[in-house]
DRENVODO-376176 format. One record per atom (N, C-alpha, C): residue in one letter; x, y, z. Coordinates in steps of 0.2 Angstrom, whole numbers, padded with zeros to 4 digits, always signed. Layout:
<nodes>
AXYZ ...
</nodes>
This chain:
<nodes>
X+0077-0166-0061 X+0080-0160-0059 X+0086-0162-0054 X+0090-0160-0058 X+0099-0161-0051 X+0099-0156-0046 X+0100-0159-0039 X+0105-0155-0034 X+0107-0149-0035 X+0111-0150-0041 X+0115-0146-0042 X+0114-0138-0039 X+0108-0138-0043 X+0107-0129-0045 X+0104-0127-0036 X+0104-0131-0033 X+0101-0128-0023 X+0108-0126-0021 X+0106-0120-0016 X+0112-0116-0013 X+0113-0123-0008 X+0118-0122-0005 X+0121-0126+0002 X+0119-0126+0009 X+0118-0132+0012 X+0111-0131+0015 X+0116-0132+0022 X+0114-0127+0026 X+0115-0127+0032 X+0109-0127+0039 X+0111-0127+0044 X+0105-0130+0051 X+0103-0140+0050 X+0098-0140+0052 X+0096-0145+0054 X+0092-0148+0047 X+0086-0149+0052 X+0082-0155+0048 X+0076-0151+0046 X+0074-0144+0049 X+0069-0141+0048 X+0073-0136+0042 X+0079-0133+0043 X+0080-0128+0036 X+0082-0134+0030 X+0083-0141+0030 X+0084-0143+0023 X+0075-0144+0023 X+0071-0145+0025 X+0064-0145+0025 X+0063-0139+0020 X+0063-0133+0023 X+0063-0126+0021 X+0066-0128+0013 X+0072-0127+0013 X+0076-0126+0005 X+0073-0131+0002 X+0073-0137+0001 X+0069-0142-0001 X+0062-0141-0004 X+0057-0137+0003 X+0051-0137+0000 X+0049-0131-0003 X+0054-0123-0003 X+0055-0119-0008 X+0057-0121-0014 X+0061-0125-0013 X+0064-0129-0022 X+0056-0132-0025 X+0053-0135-0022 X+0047-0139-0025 X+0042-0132-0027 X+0043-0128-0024 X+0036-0122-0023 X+0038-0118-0029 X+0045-0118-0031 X+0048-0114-0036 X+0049-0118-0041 X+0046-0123-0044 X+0045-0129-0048 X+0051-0130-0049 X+0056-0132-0048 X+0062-0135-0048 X+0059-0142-0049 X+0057-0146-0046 X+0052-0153-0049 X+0046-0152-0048 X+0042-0156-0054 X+0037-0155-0056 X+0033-0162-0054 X+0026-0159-0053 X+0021-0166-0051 X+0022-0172-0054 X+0023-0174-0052 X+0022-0184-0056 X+0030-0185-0056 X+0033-0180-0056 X+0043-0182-0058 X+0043-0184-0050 X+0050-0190-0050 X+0054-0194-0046 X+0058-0187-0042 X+0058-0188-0034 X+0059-0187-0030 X+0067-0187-0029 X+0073-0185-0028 X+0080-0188-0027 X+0077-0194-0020 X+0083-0197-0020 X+0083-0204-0015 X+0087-0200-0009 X+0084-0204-0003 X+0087-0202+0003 X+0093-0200+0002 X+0098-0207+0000 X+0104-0207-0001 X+0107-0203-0005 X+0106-0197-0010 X+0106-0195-0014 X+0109-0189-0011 X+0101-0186-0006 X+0101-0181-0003 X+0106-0180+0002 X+0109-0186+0006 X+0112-0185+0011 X+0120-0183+0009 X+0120-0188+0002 X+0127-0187+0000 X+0126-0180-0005 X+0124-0176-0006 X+0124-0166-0008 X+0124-0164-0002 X+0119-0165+0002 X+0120-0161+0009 X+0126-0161+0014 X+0127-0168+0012 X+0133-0171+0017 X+0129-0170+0026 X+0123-0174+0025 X+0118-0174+0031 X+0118-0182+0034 X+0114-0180+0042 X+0115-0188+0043 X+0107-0192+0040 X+0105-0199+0038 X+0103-0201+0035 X+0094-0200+0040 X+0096-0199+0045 X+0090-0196+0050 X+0085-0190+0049 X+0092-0185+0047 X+0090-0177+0046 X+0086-0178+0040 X+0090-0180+0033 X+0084-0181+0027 X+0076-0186+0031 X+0078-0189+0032 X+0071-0194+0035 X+0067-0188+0037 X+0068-0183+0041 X+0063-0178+0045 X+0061-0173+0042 X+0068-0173+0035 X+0066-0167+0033 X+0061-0168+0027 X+0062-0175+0026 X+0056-0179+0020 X+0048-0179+0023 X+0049-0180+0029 X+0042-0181+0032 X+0038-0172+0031 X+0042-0170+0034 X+0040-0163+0036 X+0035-0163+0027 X+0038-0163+0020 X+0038-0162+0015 X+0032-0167+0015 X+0032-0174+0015 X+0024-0177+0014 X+0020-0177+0020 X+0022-0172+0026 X+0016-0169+0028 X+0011-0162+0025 X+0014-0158+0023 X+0011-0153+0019 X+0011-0154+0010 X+0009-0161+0010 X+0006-0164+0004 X+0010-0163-0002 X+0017-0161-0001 X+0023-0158-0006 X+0024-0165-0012 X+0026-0170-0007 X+0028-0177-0009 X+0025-0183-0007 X+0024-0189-0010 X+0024-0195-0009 X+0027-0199-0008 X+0027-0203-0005 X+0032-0210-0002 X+0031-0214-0004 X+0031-0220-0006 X+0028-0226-0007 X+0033-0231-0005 X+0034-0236-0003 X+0039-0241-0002 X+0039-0244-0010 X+0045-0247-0011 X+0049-0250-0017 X+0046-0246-0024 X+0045-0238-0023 X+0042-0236-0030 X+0044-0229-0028 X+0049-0228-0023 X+0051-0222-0020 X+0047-0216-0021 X+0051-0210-0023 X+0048-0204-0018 X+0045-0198-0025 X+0040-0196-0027 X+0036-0190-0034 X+0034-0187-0028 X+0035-0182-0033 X+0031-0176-0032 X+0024-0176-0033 X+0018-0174-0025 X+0011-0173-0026 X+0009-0168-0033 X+0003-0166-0035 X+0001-0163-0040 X-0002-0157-0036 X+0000-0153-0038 X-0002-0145-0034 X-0011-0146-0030 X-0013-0148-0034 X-0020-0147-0029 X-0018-0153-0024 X-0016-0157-0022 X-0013-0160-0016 X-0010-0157-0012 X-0007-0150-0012 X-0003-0147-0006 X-0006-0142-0002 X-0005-0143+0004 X-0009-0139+0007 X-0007-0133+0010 X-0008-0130+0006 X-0006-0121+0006 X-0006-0116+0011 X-0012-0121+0016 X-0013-0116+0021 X-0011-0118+0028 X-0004-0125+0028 X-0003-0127+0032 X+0004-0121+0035 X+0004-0119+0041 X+0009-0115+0042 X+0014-0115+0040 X+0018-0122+0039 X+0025-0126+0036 X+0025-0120+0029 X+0021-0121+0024 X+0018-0119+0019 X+0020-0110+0019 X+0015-0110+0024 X+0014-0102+0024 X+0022-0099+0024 X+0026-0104+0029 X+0032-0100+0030 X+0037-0101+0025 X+0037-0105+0020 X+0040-0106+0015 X+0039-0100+0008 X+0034-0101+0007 X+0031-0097+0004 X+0033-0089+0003 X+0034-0088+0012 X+0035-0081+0013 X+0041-0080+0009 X+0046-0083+0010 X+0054-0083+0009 X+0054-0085+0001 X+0049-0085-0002 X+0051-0087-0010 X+0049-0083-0013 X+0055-0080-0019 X+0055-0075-0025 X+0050-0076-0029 X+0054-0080-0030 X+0049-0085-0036 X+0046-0091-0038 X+0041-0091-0035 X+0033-0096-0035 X+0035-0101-0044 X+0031-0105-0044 X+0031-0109-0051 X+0024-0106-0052 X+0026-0103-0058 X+0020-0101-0062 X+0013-0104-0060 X+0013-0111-0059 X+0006-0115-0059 X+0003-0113-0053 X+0008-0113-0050 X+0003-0110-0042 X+0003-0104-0041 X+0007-0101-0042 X+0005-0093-0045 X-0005-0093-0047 X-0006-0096-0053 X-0011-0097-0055 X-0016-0097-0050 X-0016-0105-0048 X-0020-0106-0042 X-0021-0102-0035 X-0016-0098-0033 X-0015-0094-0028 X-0024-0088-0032 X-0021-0086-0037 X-0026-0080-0040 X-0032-0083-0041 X-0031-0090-0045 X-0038-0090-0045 X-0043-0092-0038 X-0040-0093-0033 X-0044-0092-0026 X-0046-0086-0027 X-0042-0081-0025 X-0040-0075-0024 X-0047-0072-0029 X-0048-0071-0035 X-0054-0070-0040 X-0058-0073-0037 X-0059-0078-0035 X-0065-0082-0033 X-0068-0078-0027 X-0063-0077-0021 X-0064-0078-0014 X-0065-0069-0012 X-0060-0064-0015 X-0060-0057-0012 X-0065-0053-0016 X-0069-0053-0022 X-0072-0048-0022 X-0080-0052-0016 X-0078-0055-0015 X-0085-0059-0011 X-0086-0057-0003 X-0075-0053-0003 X-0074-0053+0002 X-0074-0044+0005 X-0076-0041+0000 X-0078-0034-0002 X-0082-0033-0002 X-0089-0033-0004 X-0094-0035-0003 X-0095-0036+0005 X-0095-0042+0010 X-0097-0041+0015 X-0093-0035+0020 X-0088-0032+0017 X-0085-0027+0021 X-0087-0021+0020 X-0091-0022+0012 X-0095-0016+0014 X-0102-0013+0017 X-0103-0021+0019 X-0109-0020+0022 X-0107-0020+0031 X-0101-0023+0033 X-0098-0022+0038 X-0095-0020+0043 X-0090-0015+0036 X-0086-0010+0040 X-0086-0007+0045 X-0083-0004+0051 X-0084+0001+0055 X-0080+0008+0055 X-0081+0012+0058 X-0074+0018+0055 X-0068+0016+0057 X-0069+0012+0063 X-0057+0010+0062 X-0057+0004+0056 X-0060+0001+0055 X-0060-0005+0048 X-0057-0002+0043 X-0063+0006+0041 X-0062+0009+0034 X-0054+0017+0037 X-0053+0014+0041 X-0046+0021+0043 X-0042+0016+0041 X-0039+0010+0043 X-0037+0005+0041 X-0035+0006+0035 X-0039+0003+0031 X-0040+0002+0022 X-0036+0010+0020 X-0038+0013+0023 X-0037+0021+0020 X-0030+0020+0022 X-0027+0020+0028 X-0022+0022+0031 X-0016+0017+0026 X-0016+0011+0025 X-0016+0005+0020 X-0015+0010+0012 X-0019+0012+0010 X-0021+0014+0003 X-0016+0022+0004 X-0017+0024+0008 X-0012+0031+0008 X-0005+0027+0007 X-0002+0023+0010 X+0007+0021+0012 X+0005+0019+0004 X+0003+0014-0001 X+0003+0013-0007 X+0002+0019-0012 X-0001+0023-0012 X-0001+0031-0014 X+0008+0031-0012 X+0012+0032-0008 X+0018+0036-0007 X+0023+0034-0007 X+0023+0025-0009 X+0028+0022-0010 X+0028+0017-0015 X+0022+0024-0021 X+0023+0020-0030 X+0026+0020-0032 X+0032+0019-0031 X+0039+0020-0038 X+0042+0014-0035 X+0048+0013-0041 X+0054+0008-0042 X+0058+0008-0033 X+0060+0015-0031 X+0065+0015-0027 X+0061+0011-0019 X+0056+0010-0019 X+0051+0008-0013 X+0049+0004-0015 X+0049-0003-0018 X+0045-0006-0020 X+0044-0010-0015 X+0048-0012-0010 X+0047-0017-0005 X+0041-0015+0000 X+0045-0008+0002 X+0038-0004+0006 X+0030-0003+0002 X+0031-0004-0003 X+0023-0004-0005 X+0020-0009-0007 X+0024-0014-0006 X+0022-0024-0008 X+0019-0025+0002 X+0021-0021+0006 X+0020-0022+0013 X+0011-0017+0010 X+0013-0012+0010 X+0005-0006+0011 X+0000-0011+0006 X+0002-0014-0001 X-0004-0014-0002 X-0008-0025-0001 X-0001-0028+0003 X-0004-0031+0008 X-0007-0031+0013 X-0005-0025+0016 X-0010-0022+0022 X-0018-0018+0019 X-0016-0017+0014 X-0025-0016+0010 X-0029-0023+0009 X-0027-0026+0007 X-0032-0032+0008 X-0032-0038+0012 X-0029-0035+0018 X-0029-0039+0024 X-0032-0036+0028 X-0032-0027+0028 X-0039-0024+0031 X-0045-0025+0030 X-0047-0028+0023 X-0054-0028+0019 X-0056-0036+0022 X-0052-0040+0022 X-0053-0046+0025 X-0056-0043+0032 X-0052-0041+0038 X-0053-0040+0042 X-0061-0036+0043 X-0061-0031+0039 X-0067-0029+0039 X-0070-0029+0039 X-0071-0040+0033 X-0078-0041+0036 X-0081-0042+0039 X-0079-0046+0047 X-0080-0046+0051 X-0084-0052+0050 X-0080-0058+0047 X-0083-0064+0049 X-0079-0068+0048 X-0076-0072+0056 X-0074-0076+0057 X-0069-0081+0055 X-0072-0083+0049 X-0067-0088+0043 X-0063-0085+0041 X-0067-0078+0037 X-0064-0073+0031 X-0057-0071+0032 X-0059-0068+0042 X-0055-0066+0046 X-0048-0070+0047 X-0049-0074+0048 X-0042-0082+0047 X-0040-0082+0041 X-0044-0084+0036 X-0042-0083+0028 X-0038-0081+0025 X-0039-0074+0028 X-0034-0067+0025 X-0029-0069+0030 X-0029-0072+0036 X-0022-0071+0040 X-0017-0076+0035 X-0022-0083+0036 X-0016-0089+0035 X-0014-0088+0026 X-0017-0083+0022 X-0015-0083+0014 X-0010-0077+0015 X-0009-0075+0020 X-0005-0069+0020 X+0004-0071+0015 X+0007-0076+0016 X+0012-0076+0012 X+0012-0079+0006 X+0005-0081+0004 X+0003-0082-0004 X+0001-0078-0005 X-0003-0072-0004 X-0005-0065-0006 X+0001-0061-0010 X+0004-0062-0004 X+0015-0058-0004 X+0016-0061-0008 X+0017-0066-0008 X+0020-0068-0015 X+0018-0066-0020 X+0011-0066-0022 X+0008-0065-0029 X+0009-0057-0031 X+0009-0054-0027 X+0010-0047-0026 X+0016-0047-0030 X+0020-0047-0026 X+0030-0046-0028 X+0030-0047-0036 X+0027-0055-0036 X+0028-0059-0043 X+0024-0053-0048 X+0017-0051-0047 X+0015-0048-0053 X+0017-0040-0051 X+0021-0037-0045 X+0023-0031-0048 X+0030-0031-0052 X+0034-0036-0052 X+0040-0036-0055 X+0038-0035-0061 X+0033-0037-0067 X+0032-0036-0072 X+0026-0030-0075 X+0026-0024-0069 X+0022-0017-0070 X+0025-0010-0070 X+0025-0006-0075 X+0029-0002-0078 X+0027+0004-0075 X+0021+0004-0071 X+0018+0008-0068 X+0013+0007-0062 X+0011+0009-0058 X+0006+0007-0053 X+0000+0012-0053 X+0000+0017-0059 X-0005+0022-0056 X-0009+0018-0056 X-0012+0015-0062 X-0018+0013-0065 X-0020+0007-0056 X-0015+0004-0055 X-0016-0001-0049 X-0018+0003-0045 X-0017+0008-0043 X-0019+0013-0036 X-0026+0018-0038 X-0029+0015-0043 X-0035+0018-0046 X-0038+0014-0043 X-0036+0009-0046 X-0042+0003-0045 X-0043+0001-0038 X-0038+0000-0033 X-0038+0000-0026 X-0043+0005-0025 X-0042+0011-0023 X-0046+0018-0023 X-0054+0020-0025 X-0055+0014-0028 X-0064+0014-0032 X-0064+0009-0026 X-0060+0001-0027 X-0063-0002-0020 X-0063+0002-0013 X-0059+0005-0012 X-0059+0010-0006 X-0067+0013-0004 X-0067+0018-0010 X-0074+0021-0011 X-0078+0020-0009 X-0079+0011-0014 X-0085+0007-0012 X-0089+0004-0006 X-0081+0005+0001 X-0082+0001+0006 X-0084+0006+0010 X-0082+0010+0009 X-0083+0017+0013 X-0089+0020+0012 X-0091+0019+0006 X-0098+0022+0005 X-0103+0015+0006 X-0102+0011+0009 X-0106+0005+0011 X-0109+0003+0006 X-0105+0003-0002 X-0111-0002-0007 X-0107-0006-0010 X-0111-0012-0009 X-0106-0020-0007 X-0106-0023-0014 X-0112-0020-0018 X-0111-0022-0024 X-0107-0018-0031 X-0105-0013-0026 X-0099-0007-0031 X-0092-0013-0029 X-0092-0013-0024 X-0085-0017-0020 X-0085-0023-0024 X-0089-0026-0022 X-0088-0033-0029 X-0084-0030-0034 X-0087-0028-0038 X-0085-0027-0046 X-0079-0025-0044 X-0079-0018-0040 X-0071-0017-0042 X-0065-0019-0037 X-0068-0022-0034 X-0062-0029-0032 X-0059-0034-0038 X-0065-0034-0043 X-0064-0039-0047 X-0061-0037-0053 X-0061-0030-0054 X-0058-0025-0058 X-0049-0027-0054 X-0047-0025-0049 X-0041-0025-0047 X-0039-0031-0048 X-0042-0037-0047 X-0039-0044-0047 X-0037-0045-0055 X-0042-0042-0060 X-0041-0042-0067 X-0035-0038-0069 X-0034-0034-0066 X-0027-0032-0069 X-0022-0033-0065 X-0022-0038-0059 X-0017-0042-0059 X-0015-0048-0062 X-0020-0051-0067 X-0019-0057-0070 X-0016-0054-0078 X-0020-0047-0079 X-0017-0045-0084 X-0009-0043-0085 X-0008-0042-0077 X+0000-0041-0077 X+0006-0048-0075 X+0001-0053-0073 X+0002-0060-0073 X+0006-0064-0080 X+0000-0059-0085 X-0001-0063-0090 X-0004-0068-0090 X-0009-0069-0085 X-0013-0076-0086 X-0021-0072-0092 X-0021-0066-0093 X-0026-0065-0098 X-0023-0059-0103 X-0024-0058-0109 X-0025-0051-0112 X-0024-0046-0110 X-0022-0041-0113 X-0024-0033-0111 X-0031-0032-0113 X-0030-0035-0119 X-0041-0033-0122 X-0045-0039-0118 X-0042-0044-0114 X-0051-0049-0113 X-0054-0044-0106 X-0060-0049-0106 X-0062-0043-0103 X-0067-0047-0099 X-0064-0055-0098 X-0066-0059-0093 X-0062-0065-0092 X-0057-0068-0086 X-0055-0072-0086 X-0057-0080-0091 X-0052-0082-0092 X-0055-0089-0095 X-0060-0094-0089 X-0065-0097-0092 X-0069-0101-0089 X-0066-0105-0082 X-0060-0107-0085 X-0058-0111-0079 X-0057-0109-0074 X-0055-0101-0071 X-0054-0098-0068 X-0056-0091-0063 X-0064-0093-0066 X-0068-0089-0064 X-0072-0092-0056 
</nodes>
């Protein structure tokens, strides 16, 4: 992939880090593909050969890229990158558009890890945990439509960073902090392609239910219900299947 297509990179070493590692999160290059060369970089950026060296590192410390002496600089393979490193986090925040593949991966955590994390909130919740969720699930109710999308990408991240919270256990409790701009992003990415949110403020609202009526095995399922028609509006499954493929489960 060429230079070409990156805006013009202004600041230091830490914002060509930033644009850099956006370019890579937005598949601009792909795993296994050759890296551009220092010298390359310096001469698009018109930077000094130091600033690229910092801002390389920065990128093979959150697992982006490898280095190797005389076989120069690839791109790691998405399960090499570490997602939860802040670098990451703050990248992430600031990107439209994720490369589909980690899209994937983000979700299929997400499937894996939130209806589990439903469940313990309903056995955990307390009433400010569940006024939360509520309060959460109300701004998402009033800022369904097109003219508010951004204010309701915030409400219904604040829905399931209360239900995290709600567990009330420790890890969960971090989990949900540090996935907070891979969340947002997945969010943005599969409401850009939904023609309506009723049916998604349904499903939220049974999960509601469930946590508030303390039954951790209603909150399962229909966590898992809400994730499944985020994959549906992903396009990672059918409108008729009516279980994620195997690998993803």
């Amino acid at each position: 992939m060429s230079l070409d297509h990156l805006p013009r990179h202004q600041g230091g070493a830490d914002a060509l880090a930033r644009l850099l590692g956006q370019a890579l999160l937005a598949g601009s290059w792909q795993p296994g593909e050759v890296f551009p060369r220092e010298l390359d970089l310096c001469q698009h950026f018109d930077v000094s050969r130091n600033q690229v060296r910092n801002a390389l590192a920065s990128l093979t410390a959150t697992g982006l890229i490898e280095r190797t002496a005389g076989r120069g600089t690839r791109v790691c393979q998405i399960s090499d990158w570490h997602l939860l490193d802040p670098l990451m986090s703050e990248w992430l925040a600031g990107l439209e558009a994720p490369d589909p593949k980690l899209v994937r991966e983000i979700f299929a955590f997400r499937y894996s890890a939130e209806p589990v994390v439903a469940s313990l909130a309903a056995n955990a919740a307390v009433a400010a945990d569940i006024a939360a969720i509520e309060q959460a699930f109300d701004g998402m109710r009033d800022t369904a439509s097109a003219q508010q999308a951004a204010r309701h990408v915030e409400y219904d991240l604040a829905f399931h960073e209360a239900i995290y919270r709600a567990s009330h256990n420790m890890v969960w409790r971090q989990m949900g902090h540090l996935l907070r701009p891979s969340i947002m992003a997945l969010i943005q990415h599969s409401q850009h392609s939904v023609a309506t949110l009723d049916d998604s403020l349904v499903r939220h609202g049974r999960v509601l239910a469930a946590i508030r009526e303390g039954q951790p095995q209603t909150a399962e399922r229909t966590a898992r219900e809400v994730l499944k028609r985020t994959a549906i509006d992903l396009g990672i499954v059918a409108e008729e299947a009516d279980t994620l493929p195997s690998n993803e489960c």
